[in-house]
N, C-alpha and C positions, 0 to 999 in steps of 0.2 A: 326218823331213820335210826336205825342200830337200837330202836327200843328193846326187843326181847337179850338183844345180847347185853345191854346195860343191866335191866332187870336180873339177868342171870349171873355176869360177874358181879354186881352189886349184894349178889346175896353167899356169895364164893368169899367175898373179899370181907363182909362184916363176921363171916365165922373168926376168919382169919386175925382181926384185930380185938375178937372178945377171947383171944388166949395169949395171955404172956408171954410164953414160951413156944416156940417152936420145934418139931423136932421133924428126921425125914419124912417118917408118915405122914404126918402133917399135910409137907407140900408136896408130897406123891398124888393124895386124895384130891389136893386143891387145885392141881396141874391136872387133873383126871376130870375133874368139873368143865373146866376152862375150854378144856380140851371137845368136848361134848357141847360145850356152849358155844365153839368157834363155828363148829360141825352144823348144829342144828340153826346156825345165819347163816347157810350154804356157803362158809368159805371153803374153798378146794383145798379137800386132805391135803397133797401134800404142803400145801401152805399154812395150815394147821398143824402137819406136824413138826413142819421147821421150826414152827414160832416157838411150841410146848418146849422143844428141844435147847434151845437158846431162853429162854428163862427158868426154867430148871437146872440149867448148868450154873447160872446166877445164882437163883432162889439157892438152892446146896448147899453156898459158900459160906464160910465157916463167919465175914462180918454179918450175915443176916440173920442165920440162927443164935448167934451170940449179942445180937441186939438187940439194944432197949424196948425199942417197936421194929420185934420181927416183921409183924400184920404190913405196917406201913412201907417197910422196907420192900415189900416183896409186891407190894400196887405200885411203889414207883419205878421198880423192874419191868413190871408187866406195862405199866405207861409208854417208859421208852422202849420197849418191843414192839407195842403199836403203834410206834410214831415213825421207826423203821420199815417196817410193813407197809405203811399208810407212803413209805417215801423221805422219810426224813428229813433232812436239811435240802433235799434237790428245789432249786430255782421252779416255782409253779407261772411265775409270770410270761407274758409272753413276750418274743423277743422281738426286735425291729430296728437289729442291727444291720440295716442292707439298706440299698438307696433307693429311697419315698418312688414309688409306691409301695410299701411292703405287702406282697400275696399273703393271706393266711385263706388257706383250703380247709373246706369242713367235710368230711366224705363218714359214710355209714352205711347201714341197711335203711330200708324205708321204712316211716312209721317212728323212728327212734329220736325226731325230733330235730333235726338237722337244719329246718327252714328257721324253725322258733329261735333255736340256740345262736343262728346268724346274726339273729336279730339283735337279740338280749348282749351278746359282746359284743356289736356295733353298737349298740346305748350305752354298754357302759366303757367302750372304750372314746366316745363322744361325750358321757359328761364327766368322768373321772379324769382323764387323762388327755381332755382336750385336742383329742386327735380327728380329722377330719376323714370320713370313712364311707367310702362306694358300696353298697352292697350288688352281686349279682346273680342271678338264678341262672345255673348253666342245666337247673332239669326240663329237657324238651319232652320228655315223655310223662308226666303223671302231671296229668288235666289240670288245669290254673295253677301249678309251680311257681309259674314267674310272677304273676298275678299276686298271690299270697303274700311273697317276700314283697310285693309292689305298695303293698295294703298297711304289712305291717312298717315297713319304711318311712308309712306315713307317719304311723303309729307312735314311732320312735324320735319320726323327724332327722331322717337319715337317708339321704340320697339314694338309689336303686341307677341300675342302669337301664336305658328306655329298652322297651322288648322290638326287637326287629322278629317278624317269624319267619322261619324257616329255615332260623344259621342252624348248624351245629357245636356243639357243647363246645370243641377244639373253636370255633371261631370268635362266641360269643365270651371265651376268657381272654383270648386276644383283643377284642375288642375292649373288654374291660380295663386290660393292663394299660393300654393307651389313652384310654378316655381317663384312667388314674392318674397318666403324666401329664396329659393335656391341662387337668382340672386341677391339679396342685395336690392332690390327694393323698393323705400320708399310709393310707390302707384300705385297700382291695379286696373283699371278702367274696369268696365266689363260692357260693351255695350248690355241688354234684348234686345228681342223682344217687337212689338208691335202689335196690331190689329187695324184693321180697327174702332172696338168700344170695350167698357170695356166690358169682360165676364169673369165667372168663370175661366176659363181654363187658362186666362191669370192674371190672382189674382193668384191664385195656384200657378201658375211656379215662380210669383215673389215674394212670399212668402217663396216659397220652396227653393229660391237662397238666398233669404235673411236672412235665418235660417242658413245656410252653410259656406255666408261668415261673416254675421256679421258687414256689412260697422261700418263706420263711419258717412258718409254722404249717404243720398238716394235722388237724384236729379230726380225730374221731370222734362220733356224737356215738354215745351206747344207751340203753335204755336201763336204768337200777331194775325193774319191775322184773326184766325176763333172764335176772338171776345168775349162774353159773355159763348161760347162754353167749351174754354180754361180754365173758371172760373167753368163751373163743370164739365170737367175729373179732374181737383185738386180736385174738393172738393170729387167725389169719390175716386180718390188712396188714399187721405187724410184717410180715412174712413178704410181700408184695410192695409194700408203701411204707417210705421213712415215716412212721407215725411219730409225730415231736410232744402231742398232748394226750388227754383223754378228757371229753365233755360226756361228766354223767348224768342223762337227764330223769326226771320224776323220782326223785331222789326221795323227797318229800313223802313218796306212799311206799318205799320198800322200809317195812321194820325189821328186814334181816341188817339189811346192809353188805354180804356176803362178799360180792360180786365188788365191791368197792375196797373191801378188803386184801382180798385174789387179786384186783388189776396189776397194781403195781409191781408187785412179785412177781405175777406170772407173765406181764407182757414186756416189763421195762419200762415202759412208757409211764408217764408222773400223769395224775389223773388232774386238770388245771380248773376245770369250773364246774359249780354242779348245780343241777336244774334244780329249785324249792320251791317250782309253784307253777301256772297256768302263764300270769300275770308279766308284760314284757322285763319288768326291774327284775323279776324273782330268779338272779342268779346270782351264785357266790363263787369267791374262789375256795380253791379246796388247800389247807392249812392244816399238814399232818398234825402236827401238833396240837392243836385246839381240838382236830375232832378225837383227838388220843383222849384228849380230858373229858369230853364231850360222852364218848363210850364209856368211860367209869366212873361218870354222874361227878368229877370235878367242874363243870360249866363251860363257861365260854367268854369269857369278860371282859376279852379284849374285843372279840366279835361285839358285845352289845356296846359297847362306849363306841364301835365303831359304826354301828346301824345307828344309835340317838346320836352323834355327832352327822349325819345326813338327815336323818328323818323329820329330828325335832328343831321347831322353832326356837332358839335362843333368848330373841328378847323376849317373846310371850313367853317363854319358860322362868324368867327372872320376873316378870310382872308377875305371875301365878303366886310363884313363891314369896314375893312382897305381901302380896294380897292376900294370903293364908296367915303369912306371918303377921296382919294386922286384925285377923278375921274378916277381912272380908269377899270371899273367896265363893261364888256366885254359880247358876247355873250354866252361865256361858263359858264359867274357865273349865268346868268338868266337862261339858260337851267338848271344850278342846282339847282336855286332857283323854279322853276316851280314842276321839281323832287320832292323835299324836300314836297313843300306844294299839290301835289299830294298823298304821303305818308301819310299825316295829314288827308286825307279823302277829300279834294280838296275844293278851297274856299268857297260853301255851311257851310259845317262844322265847316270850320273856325270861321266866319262869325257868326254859331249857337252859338259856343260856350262863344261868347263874348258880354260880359254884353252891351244891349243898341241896338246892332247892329240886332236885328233879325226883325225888319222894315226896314231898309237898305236893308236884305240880301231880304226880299219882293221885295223891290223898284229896287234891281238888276238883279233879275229873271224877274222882269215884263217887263222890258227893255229889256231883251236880254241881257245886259252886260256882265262883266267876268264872264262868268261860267265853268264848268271843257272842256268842248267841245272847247270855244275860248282857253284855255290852249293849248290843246292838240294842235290846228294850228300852235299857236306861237312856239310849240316843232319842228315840222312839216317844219315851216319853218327855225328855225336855223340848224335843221338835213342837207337839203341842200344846208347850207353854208359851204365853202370851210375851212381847216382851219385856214387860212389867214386871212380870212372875217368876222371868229367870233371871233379873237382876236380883231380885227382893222376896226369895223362896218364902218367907214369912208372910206374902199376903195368902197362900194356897189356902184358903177356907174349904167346907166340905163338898161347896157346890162347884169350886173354882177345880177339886181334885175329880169331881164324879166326871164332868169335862175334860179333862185330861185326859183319864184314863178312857175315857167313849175313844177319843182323838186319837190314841195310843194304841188300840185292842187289848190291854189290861185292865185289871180289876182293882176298884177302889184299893184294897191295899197295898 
């Protein structure tokens, strides 16, 4: 996500720091870049041109051009403009200040990922945060709805409510609310319907559920893919329905990022979790700040010590590193260590998230070098070693390797 626009200020921002001095021209030209850079990540003009407006008024000022490092002075301007944009210091968590059961409603168009998203913060508000959570599917209309959140509930290992057929949506969240108090349940997740596009008939029903149960939280699910699009179905639910979040999903495949940009400005509404993958774990919260560093290739490094503080094994982490530190450091500890940073989202990721490194991780793709696919071989090939072989990589004679690699589908070398 936000690749092209990183790539684009990234090359706005190193003119900037290979001149000493500054003068207006300067950050007229540079602001004129930016500006063109915001544009072509389809963020909405006007949200583009507030932002240019409000750092320029900065960049101007007589401490920057009078600065030791103009350059730097004027990327950490441009940082906290994006971090404002993006939402600044507003609360992204969610809240469940009301008494157990707390409602949190997820409403959208269809298609935009609304059942998944249910899901994904029902696990993770189950293992993070130890909360005990009902999911339930109030869509009677689009074929196995209920079914699906039934499947993935398994998946999750998160309770569903049983399907009765033939309630209606208005009954089947009353029914939830109560089987929430009966079951001690601290949260209520009730999964609308969506249409194909906003109409009456679907404002009504989620009006009509939101008068009954009363959330707490009313999450929009938007899709990042469909662009400036996602920036008004918000601004219409916005208009109809107290929206309190914004769930942006397939985050992962928009390299504009535009529309994640625009939400917050143009809807009000703080964007809270964002889809990064197929996979039920693969969602995060959305952390103006980190992804402000994130867009101008500063990293993400409290994001990663907070993915390896989940992901990775500790004590095999401290055996590894003994075992290295004595030499003796095997084919088994690399197949874990492969594992481990597989789990992390695989050295892409990695990579992203480490301040400096996101030209590197360019320079490594462009090569072909370690990417998650060579992983996968190198796993590929220690599977077909014997267990002798991967304690003691020193017995692999020529015949022991021609075997291997048969077992592997690669070649002696």
């Amino acid at each position: 996500m936000f690749d092209s626009l990183s790539d684009r200020l990234g090359s706005v921002f190193d003119k900037l720091r290979g001149r000493g001095a500054l003068e207006e021209k300067d950050i007229n030209e540079a602001m004129r870049e930016v500006r063109i850079a915001l544009l072509e990540a389809d963020v909405a003009l006007p949200v583009a041109k507030d932002f240019i407006a409000k750092v320029k008024e900065r960049a101007l000022g007589a401490e920057v051009l009078r600065s030791i490092t103009p350059g730097q002075q004027v990327v950490k301007i441009v940082h906290d403009a994006l971090v404002d944009m993006l939402g600044g210091d507003v609360d992204t968590s969610l809240s469940f200040a009301t008494t157990p059961p707390a409602a949190i409603l997820m409403v959208g168009l269809q298609g935009s990922g609304k059942t998944t998203s249910t899901a994904k913060i029902a696990l993770r508000l189950t293992k993070r945060e130890k909360k005990r959570v009902l999911m339930a599917s109030l869509d009677t209309r689009r074929p196995a709805a209920m079914e699906q959140l039934q499947i993935l509930g398994e998946q999750a290992e998160v309770k569903t409510l049983p399907i009765i057929a033939g309630q209606t949506p208005r009954d089947i969240a009353r029914r939830a609310m109560e089987a929430g108090k009966l079951g001690g349940f601290d949260v209520v997740m009730l999964d609308t319907a969506g249409r194909l596009s906003i109409d009456e008939q679907l404002m009504a029903e989620i009006a009509d559920i939101h008068q009954v149960t009363s959330p707490i939280e009313t999450l929009l699910v938007v899709d990042a893919l469909t662009g400036q699009d996602a920036v008004t179905t918000a601004e219409k639910f916005k208009e109809r329905v107290p929206v309190t979040g914004i769930v942006m999903t397939r985050i992962d495949g928009d390299a504009r990022g535009g529309a994640a940009l625009s939400m917050r400005a143009v809807t009000g509404a703080p964007i809270k979790f964002v889809g990064i993958g197929e996979k039920i774990e693969a969602l995060d919260t959305f952390e103006p700040e980190r992804m402000a560093g994130r867009i101008l290739g500063m990293g993400d490094i409290v994001s990663l010590v907070e993915k390896a503080s989940e992901e990775i094994d500790i004590v095999k982490a401290k055996k590894a590193a003994k075992k290295m530190a004595k030499g003796e450091f095997d084919m088994n500890d690399l197949a874990d260590q492969f594992k481990q940073m597989r789990k992390m989202g695989g050295m892409g990721a990695i990579l992203g998230m480490m301040p400096g490194m996101g030209k590197m991780k360019k320079m490594v793709d462009q090569a072909g070098g370690l990417d998650d696919k060579e992983i996968v071989h190198q796993e590929a090939i220690i599977s077909s070693m014997t267990k002798k072989e991967r304690a003691k990589p020193k017995l692999l004679n020529a015949s022991r390797k021609k075997r291997i690699a048969k077992g592997s589908g690669t070649g002696n070398q």
